[in-house]
NUTIPA-820052 format. One record per residue (C-alpha): x, y, z. Coordinates in steps of 0.001 Angstrom, whole numbers, plus 524288, in hexadecimal, padded with zeros to 5 digits. Layout:
BEGIN
XYZ ...
//
This chain:
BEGIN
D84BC71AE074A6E D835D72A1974707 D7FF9733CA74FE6 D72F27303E74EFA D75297214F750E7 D726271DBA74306 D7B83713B373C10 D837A719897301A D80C670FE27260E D8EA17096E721DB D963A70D3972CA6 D9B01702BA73788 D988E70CA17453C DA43470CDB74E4D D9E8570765759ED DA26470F64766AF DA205708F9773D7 DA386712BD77ECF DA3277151F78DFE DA99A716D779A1F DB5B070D7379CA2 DB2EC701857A375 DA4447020D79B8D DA79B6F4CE79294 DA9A86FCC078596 DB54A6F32878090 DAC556E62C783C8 DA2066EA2E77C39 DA91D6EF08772D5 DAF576E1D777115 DA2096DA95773FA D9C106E295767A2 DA62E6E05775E91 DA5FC6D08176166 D98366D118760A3 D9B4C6D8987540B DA5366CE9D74F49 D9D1F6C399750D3 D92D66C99074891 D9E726CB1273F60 D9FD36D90274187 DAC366DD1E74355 DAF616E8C174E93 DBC566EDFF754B4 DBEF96F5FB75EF1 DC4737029C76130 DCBF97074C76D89 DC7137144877218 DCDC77143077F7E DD8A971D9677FC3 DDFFA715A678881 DDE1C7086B781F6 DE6A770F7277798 DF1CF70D0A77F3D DFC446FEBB77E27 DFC396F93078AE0 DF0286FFE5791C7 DE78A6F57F7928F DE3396F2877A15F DDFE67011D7A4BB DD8BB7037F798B7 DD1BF6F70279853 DD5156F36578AB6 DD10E6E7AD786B0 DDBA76DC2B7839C DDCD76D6A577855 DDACA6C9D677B09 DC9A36CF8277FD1 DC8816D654773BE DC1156CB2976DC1 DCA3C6CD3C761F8 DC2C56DB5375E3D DCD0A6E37375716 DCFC16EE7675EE8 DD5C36FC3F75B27 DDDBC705DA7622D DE16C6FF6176EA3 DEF696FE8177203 DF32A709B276817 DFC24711E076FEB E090A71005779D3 E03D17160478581 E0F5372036783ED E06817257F77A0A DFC0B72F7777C5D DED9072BD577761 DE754736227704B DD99C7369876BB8 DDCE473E507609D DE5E57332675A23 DDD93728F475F5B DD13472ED0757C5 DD73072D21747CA DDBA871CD474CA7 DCE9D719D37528D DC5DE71F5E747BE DCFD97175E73E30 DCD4470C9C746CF DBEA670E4274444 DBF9B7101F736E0 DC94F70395733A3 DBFB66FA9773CCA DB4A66FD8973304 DBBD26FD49727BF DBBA36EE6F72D08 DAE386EE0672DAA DAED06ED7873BB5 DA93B6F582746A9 DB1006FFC874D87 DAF636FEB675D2A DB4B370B1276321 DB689705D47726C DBC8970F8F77D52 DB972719EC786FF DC228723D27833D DB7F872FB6780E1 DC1707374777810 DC5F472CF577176 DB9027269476E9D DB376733E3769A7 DC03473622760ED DB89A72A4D758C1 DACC572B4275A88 DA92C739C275794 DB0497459574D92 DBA3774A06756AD DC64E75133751CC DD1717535C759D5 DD681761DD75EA9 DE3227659475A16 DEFE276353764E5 DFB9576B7E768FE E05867648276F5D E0B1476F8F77743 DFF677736D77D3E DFC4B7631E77F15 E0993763BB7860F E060A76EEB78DFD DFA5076AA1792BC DFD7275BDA79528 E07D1761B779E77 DFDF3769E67A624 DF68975BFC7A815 E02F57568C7AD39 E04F67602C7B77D DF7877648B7BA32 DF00D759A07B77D DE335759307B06B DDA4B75F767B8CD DE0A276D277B729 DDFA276C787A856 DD2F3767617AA35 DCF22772D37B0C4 DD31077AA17A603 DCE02772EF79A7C DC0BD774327A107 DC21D7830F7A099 DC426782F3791CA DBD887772378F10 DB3D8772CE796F8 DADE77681678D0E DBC86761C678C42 DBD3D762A87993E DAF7D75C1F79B96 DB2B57522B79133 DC0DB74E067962A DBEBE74E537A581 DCAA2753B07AE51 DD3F4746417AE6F DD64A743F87A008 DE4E974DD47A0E7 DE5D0748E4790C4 DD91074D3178CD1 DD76675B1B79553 DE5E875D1978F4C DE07575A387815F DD485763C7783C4 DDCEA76EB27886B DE5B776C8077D3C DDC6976DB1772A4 DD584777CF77935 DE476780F8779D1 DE71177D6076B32 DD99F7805976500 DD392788CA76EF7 DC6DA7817576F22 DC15F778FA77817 DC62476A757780D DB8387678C77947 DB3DC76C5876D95 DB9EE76194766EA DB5AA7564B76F12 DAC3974A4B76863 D9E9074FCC768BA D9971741267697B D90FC7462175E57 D96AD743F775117 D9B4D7351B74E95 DA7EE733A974687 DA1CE7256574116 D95B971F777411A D96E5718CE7501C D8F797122E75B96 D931271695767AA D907B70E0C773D3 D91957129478129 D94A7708FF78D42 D8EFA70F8C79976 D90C270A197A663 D896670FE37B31D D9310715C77BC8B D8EC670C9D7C88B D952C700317BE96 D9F46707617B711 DA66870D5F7C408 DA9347002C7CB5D DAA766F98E7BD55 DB6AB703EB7BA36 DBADE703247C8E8 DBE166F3C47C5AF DC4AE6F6DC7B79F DCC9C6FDAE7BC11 DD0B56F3917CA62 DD18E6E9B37BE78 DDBC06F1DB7B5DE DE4C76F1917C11C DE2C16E2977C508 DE3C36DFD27B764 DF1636E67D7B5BB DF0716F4407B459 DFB376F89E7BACF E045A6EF797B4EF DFF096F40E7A6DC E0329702EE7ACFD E10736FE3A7B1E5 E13326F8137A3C8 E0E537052379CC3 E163670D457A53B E21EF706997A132 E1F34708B9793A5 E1BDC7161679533 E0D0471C6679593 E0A0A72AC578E70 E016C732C8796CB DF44E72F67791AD DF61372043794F0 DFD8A7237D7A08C DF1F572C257A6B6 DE5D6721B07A3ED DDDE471D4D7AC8F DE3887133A7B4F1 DF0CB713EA7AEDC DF23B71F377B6AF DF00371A0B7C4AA DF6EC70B897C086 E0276713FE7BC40 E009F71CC77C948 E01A070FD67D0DA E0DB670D657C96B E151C7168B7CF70 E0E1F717597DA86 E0647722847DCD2 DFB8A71AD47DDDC DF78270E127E4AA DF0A1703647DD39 DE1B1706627E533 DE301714C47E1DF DE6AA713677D2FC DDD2E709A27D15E DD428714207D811 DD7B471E5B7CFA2 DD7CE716DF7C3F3 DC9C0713587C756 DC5D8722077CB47 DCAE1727717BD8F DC4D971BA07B6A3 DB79D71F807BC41 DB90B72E567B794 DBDDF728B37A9C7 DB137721817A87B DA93F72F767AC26 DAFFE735F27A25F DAD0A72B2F796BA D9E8072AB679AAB D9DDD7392C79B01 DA52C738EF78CF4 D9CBE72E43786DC D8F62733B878AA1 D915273D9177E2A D933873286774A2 D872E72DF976C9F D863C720137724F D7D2D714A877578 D7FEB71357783B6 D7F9A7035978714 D826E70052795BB D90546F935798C2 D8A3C6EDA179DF1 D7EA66EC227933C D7D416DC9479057 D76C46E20B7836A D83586ECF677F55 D88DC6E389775AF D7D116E13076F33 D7A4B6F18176FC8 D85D76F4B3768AA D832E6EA8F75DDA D77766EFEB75AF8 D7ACB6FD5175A8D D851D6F70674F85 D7A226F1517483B D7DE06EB6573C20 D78C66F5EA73249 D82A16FEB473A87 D8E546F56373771 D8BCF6F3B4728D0 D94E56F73072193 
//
């Protein structure tokens, strides 16, 4: 839909499911595009998860297996060696190609993920600041002795919508503000997503969740990921080798601290859990910009909402 929520006549939308992890974005993603299917209406997804980039990250990020994705072509999961570092700004170009190439099909574009940035890099104009390496260096060298709260401190001096925006625990993303702020002289947040002006004609769907279910529901995801394997999946990636953006996720951290033993399995579990909690502040802080119809997570009727909102005269072709 526009701006306005009217269809653009001839245009498949890009359907955008959105929320707070742990909300049920990739089931009903799926359960839409089966429904879709079997009205012979073809959809695939596309990851929006920053982590979910990454080969071999798959109990910590809650990707879903192959052998549960009901045979839905997905895009952009499993893309990079966890050596590598994810960046938003190469991620944008493959993911709008990935939109493009799906309805070139005929089919229906489902952008799935919780990755604010990353789902705004599609969704509206965005255009990336220019980088200097040097000062990158500089800076991501400050983070590793000083941590992120110091540079926080300072971002919020010179940039207090960055600083708002990114929260003081994302070290990458306080870094990347700072840079662009030292290389152009202007604020960082200046060229954040406005929310306002689509890239594509889209349908946005937000999951919400109320706190009192969401808390104890993340509390378990995240006992789960560690009875289900997850420090075995660390141990393996470790081996390998891990960059510093898959190295400092959520719950790859503390499974890795565990590792070596600077943590015991109750408190990493604990932090993991603690961190997951503030993650899931920050992405319904994020998404309450976006121009969304808000369905709750545990709606009987979602399924059917998001198939009406892609009523047929929206997917003609």
């Amino acid at each position: 839909m526009t701006r306005d929520g009217d269809p653009v006549s001839g245009v498949i939308p890009l359907l955008a499911v959105v929320g707070a992890t742990g909300t049920g974005k990739s089931a009903l993603a799926l359960d839409v595009a089966e429904r879709l299917d079997a009205e012979g209406r073809a959809a695939e997804v596309v990851n929006a998860d920053a982590m979910q980039l990454y080969r071999g990250m798959d109990i910590g990020t809650a990707k879903v297996p192959l052998t549960e994705r009901r045979g839905i072509p997905h895009h952009l999961l499993d893309v990079l060696d966890p050596r590598e570092e994810a960046s938003v700004a190469a991620y944008q170009p493959l993911a709008r190609a990935a939109v493009e190439q799906i309805r070139s099909r005929g089919a229906v574009p489902i952008l799935v993920g919780g990755s604010g940035l990353y789902v705004s890099s599609v969704l509206f104009a965005f255009d990336f600041p220019a980088r200097d390496p040097a000062v990158r260096a500089r800076l991501e060298d400050e983070l590793d002795r000083l941590g992120p709260g110091a540079l926080f401190s300072r971002l919020r001096e010179v940039d207090p919508r960055a600083a708002a925006a990114i929260g003081p625990h994302n070290g990458r993303r306080i870094v990347r503000a700072l840079e662009v702020v030292e290389v152009t002289g202007e604020p960082f947040g200046a060229g954040l997503p406005s929310a306002r002006e689509l890239w594509t004609p889209s349908v946005v769907v937000r999951l919400a969740a109320p706190r009192a279910s969401l808390v104890p529901a993340l509390d378990a995801r995240v006992r789960r990921m560690w009875r289900d394997g997850l420090v075995e999946e660390v141990a393996a990636l470790l081996a390998h080798g891990m960059g510093t953006t898959a190295s400092r996720a959520i719950g790859y951290a503390q499974a890795a601290a565990q590792l070596r033993g600077a943590l015991g399995e109750d408190d990493a579990i604990a932090e993991a859990a603690a961190l997951t909690r503030r993650y899931a502040r920050r992405q319904v802080s994020w998404f309450a910009r976006y121009p969304a119809v808000d369905l709750a997570w545990d709606d009987p009727e979602r399924v059917e909402a998001v198939l009406r909102l892609l009523s047929a005269d929206r997917l003609s072709a």
